[in-house]
C-alpha positions as a Markdown table, in Angstrom:
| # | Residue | x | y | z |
|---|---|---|---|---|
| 1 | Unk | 33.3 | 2.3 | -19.5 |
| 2 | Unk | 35.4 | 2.2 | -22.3 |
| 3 | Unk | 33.1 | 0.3 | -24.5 |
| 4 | Unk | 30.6 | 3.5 | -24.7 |
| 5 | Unk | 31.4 | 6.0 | -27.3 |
| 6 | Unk | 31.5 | 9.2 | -26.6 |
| 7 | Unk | 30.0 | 12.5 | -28.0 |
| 8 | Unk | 30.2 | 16.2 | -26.7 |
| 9 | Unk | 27.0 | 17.8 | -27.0 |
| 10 | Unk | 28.6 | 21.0 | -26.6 |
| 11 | Unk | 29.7 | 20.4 | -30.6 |
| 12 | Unk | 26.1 | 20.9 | -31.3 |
| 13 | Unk | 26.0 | 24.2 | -29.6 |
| 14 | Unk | 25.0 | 26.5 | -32.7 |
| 15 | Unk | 22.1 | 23.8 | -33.3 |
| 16 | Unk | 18.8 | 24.9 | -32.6 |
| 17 | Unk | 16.2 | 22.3 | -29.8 |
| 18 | Unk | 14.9 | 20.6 | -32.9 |
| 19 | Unk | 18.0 | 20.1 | -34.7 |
| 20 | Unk | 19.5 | 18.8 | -31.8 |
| 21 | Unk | 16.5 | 16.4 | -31.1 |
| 22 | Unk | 17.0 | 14.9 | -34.3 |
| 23 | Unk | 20.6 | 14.6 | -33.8 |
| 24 | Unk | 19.8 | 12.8 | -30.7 |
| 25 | Unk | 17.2 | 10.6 | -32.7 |
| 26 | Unk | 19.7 | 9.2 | -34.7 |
| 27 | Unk | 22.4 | 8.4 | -32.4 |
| 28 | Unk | 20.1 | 6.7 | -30.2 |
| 29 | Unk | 18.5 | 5.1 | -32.9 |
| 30 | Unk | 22.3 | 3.8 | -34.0 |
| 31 | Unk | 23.6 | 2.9 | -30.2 |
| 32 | Unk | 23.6 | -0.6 | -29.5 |
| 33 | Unk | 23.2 | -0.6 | -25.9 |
| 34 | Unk | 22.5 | 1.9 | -23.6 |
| 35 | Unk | 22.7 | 5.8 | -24.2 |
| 36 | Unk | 23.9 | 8.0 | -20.7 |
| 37 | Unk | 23.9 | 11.1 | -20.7 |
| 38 | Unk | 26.3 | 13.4 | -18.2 |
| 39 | Unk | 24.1 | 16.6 | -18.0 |
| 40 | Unk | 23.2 | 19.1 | -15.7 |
| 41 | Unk | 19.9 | 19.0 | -13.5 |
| 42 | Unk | 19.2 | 22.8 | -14.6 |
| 43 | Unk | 19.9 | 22.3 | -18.1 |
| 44 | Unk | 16.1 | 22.0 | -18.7 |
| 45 | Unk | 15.7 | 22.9 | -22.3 |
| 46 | Unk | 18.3 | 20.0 | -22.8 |
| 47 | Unk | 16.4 | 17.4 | -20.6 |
| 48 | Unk | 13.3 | 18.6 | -22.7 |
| 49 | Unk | 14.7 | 17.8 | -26.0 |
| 50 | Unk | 16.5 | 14.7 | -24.7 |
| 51 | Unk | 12.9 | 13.4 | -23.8 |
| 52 | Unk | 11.5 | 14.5 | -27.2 |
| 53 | Unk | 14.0 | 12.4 | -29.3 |
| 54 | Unk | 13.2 | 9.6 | -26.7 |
| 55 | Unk | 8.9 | 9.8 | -27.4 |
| 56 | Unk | 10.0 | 9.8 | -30.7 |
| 57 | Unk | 12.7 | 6.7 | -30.7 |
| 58 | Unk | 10.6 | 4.8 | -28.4 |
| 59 | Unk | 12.8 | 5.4 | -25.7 |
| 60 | Unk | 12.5 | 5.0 | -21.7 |
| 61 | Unk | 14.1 | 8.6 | -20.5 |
| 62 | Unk | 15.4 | 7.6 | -17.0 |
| 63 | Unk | 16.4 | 10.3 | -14.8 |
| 64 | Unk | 17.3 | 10.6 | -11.1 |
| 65 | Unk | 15.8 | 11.7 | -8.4 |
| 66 | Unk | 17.2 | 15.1 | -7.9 |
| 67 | Unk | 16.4 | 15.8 | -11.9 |
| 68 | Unk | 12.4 | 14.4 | -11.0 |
| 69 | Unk | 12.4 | 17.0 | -8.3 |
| 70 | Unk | 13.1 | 19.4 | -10.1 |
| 71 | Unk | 11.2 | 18.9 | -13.2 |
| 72 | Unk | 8.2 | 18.2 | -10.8 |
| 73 | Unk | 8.1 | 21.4 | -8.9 |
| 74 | Unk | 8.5 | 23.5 | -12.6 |
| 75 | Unk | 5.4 | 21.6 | -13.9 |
| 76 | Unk | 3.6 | 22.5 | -10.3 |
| 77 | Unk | 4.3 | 26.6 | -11.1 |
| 78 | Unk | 2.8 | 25.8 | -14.7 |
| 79 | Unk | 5.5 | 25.0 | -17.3 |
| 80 | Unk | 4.9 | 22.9 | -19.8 |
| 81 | Unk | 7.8 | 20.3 | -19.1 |
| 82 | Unk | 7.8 | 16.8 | -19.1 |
| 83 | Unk | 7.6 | 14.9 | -15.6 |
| 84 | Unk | 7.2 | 11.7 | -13.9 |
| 85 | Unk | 3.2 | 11.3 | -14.0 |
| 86 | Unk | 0.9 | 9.5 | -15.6 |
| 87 | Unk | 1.2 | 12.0 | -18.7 |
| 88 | Unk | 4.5 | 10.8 | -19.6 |
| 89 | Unk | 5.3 | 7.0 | -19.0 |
| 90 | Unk | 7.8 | 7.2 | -21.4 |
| 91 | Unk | 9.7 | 8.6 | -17.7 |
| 92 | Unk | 11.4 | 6.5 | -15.1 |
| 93 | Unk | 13.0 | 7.5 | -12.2 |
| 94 | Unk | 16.0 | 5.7 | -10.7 |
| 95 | Unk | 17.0 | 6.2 | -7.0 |
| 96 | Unk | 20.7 | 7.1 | -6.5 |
| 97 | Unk | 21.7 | 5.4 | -2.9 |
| 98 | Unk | 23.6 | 8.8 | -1.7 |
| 99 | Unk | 20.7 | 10.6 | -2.5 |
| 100 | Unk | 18.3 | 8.8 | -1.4 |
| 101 | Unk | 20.2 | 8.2 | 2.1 |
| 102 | Unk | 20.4 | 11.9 | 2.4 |
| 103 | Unk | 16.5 | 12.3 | 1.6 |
| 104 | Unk | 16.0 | 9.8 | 4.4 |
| 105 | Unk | 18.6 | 11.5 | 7.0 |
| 106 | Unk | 16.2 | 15.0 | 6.3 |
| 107 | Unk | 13.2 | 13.1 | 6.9 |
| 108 | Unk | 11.6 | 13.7 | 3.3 |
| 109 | Unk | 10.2 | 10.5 | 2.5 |
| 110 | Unk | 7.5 | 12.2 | 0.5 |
| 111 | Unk | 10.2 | 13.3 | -1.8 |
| 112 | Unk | 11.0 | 9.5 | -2.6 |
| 113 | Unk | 7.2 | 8.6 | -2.2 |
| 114 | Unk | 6.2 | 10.8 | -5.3 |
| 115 | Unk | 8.2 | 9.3 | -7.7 |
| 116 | Unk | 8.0 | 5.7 | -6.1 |
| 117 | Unk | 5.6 | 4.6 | -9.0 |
| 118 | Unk | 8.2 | 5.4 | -11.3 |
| 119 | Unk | 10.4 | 4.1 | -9.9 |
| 120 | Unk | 13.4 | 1.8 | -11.9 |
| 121 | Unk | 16.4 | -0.8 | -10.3 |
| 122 | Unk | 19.5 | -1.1 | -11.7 |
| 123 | Unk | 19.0 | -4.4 | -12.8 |
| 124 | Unk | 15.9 | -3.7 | -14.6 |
| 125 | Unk | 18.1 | -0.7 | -16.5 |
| 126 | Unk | 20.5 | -3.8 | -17.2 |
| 127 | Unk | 17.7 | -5.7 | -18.8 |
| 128 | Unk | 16.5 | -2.7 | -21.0 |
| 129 | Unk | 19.7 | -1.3 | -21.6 |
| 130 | Unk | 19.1 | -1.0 | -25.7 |
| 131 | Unk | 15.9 | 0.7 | -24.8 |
| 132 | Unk | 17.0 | 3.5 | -22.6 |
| 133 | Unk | 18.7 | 6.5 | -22.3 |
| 134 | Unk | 19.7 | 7.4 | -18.7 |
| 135 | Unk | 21.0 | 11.3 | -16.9 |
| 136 | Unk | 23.9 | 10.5 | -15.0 |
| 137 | Unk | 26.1 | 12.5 | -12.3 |
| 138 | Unk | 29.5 | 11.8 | -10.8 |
| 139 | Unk | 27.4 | 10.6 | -7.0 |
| 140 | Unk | 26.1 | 7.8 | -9.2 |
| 141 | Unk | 29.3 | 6.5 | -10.7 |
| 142 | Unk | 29.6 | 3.2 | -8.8 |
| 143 | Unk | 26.2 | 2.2 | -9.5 |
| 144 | Unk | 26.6 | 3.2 | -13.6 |
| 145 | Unk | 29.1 | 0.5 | -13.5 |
| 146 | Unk | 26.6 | -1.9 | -11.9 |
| 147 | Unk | 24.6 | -2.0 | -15.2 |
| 148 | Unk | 25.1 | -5.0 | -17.1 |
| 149 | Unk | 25.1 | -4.5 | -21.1 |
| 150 | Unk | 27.7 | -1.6 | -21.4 |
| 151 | Unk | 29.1 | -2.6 | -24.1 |
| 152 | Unk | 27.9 | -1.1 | -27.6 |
| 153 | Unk | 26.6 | 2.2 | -25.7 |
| 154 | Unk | 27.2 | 5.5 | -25.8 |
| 155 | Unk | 27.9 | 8.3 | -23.3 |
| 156 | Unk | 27.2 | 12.1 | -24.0 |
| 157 | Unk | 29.1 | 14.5 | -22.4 |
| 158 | Unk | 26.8 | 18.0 | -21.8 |
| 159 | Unk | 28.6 | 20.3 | -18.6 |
| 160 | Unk | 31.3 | 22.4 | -18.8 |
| 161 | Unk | 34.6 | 21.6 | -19.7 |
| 162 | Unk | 36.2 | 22.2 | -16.4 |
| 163 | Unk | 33.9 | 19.3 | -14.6 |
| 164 | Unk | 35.9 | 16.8 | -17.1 |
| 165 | Unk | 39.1 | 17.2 | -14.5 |
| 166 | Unk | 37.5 | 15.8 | -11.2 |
| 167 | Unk | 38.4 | 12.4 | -10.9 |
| 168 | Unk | 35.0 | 11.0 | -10.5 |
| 169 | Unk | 34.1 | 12.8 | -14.1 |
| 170 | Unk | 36.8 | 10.6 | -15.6 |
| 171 | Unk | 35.4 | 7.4 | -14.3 |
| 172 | Unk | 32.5 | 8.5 | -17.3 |
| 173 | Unk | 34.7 | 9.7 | -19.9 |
| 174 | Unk | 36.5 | 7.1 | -22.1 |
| 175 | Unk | 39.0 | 9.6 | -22.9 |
């Protein structure tokens, strides 16, 4: 993962959302190859503004299945958020194996049927790579290095500081 640059979102922490959406705008307008972002699942008014800079830098926002969840079940008690549905097709949803295994082993196929439309492989991420920008988490770290077309991207680094010391952290960071 070398080949991505890397930028530390918390650097842009007295920035206001649209500030920071235009920031966004830019470096995904500049980046090469794919953008990844390393944020958390809660962090909803960034995920918001990360979609926002992606509707407006014709972007595919890929997320993972926990984030879909989540952002699903907000919209369903009434916030105004984006969400895998026909409202938003700028938003794909990729399917971690762990996660999904562990979805299975509960017996919650409806939670992977909901977003199945959505759905998006690793190989067609590969294909697209210069057109998307992509939530990652340390569970996904094997597959990230699956995706063809690396090279030229970059990675943005949004938790806190003391997540940068577990081991499958570093596999992101090109530190």
């Amino acid at each position: 993962m070398k080949s991505l640059a890397y930028c530390q979102t918390g650097i842009y922490s007295r920035m206001n959302e649209e500030q920071l959406e235009i920031q966004f705008l830019q470096i995904f307008r500049e980046t090469r190859g794919i953008n990844l972002v390393f944020v958390s699942g809660h962090n909803i008014d960034l995920l918001v503004t990360i979609f926002q800079a992606c509707k407006r830098g014709s972007k595919t926002f890929v997320i993972d299945l926990y984030i879909a969840i989540i952002l699903s079940e907000l919209a369903k008690l009434g916030y105004k958020i984006p969400f895998p549905s026909p409202n938003f097709s700028e938003i794909r949803v990729f399917f971690p194996s762990l996660l999904t295994r562990r979805i299975k082993k509960l017996e919650r196929n409806d939670l992977i049927d909901n977003f199945y439309e959505y759905r998006i492989s690793l190989e067609e991420i590969s294909e697209k790579a210069t057109h998307i920008v992509m939530t990652v988490r340390t569970s996904m770290a094997y597959e990230i290095k699956n995706i063809k077309n690396l090279f030229g991207g970059t990675f943005f680094y949004s938790m806190c500081e003391r997540y940068k010391n577990n081991y499958m952290t570093e596999m992101f960071l090109p530190l």
